[in-house]
C-alpha positions as CSV (number, residue, x, y, z in Angstrom):
1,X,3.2,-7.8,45.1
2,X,2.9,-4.1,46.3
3,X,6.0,-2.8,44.1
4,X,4.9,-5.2,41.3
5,X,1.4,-2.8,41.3
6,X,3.2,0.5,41.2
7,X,5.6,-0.6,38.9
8,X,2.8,-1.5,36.6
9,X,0.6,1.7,37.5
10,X,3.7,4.1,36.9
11,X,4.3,2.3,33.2
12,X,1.1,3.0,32.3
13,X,1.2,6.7,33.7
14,X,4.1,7.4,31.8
15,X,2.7,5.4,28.5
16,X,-0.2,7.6,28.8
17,X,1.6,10.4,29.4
18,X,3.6,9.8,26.0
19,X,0.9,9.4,23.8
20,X,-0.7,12.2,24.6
21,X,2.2,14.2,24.5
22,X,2.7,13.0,20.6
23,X,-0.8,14.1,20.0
24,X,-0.7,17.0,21.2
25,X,2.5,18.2,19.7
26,X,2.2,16.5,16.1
27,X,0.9,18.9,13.3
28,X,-1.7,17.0,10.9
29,X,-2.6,18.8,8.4
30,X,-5.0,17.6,4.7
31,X,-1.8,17.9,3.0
32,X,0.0,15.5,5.6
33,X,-2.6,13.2,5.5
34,X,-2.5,12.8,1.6
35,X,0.7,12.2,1.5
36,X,0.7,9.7,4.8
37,X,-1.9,7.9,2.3
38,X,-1.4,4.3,1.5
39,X,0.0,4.3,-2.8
40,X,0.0,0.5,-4.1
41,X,0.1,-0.6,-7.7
42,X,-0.5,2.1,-8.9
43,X,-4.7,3.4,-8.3
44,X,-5.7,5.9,-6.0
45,X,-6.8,4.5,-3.0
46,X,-9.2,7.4,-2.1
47,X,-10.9,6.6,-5.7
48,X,-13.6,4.0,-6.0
49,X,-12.4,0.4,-4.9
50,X,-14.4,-1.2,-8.4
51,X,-11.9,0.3,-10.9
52,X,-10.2,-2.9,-12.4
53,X,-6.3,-3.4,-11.9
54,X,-4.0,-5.4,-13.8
55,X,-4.1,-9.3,-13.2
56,X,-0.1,-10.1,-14.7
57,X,0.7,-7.5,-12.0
58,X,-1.2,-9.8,-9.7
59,X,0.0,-13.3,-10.7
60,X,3.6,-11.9,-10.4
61,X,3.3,-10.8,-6.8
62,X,1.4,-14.5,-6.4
63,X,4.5,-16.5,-8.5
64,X,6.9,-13.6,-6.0
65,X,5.9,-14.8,-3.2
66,X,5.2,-18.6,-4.3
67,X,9.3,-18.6,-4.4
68,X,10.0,-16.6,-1.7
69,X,8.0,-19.3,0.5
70,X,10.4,-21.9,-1.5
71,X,13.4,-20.4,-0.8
72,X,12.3,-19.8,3.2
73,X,11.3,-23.4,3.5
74,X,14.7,-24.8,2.1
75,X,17.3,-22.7,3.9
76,X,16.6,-25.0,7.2
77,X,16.6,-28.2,5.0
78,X,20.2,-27.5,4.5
79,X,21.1,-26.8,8.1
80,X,19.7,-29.8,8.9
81,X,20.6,-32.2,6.7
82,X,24.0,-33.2,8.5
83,X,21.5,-34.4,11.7
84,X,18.7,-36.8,9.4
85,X,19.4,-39.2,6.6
86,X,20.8,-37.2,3.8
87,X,18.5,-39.8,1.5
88,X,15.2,-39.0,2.6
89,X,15.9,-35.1,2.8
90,X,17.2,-35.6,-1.1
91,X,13.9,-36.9,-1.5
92,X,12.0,-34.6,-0.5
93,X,13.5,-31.8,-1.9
94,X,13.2,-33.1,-4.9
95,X,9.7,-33.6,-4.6
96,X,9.5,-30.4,-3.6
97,X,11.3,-28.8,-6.5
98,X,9.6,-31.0,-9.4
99,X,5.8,-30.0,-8.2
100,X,7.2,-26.0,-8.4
101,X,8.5,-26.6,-11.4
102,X,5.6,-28.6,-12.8
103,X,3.3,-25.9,-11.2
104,X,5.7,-22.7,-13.4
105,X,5.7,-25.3,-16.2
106,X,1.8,-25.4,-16.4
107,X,1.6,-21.6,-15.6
108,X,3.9,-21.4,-18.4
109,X,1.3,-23.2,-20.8
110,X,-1.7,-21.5,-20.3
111,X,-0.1,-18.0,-21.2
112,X,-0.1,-16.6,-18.0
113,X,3.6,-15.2,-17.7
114,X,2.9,-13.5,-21.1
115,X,2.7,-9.6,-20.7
116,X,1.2,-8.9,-24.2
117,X,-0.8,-11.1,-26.3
């Protein structure tokens, strides 16, 4: 118990020891900090957080990461379909498939993959 204290004392000495180490070495300066600044599609992020941004970029990242999620749920139905009844897992994929599809279909429809109208 005794060495399990020190142990636990001495990691948080040298912990402490590091960080304040890196803060007192590291050089920040205004023109560091603007470039360390977060940049994402495109706006300023120091400018006002109202100005309007463009919804196709939007419902891209949203139709991105709508497959992505597919693609990351199916890789373990494949693994596993040597251990479960290769008819229900057929099944279910397919389900699976046909509402993505029906979902891009209907996306499709309404004009929202359309860059310019």
């Amino acid at each position: 118990m005794l060495l399990m204290t020190i142990l636990s004392i001495m990691a948080a000495t040298l912990s402490i020891a590091i960080m304040m180490m890196c803060t007192l070495i590291s050089k920040t300066s205004k023109k560091d900090r603007e470039s360390m600044s977060p940049f994402e599609c495109g706006f300023d992020p120091k400018s006002s957080a109202r100005t309007p941004f463009s919804v196709q970029f939007f419902l891209i990242a949203v139709l991105f990461l709508i497959f992505d999620i597919e693609i990351a749920i199916m890789l373990p139905v494949i693994m596993t379909m040597k251990l479960s009844l290769s008819k229900t897992w057929m099944i279910t994929i397919m389900m699976f498939i046909i509402i993505l599809i029906m979902g891009l279909y209907h996306e499709w429809n309404n004009g929202v993959l359309e860059w310019a109208k």
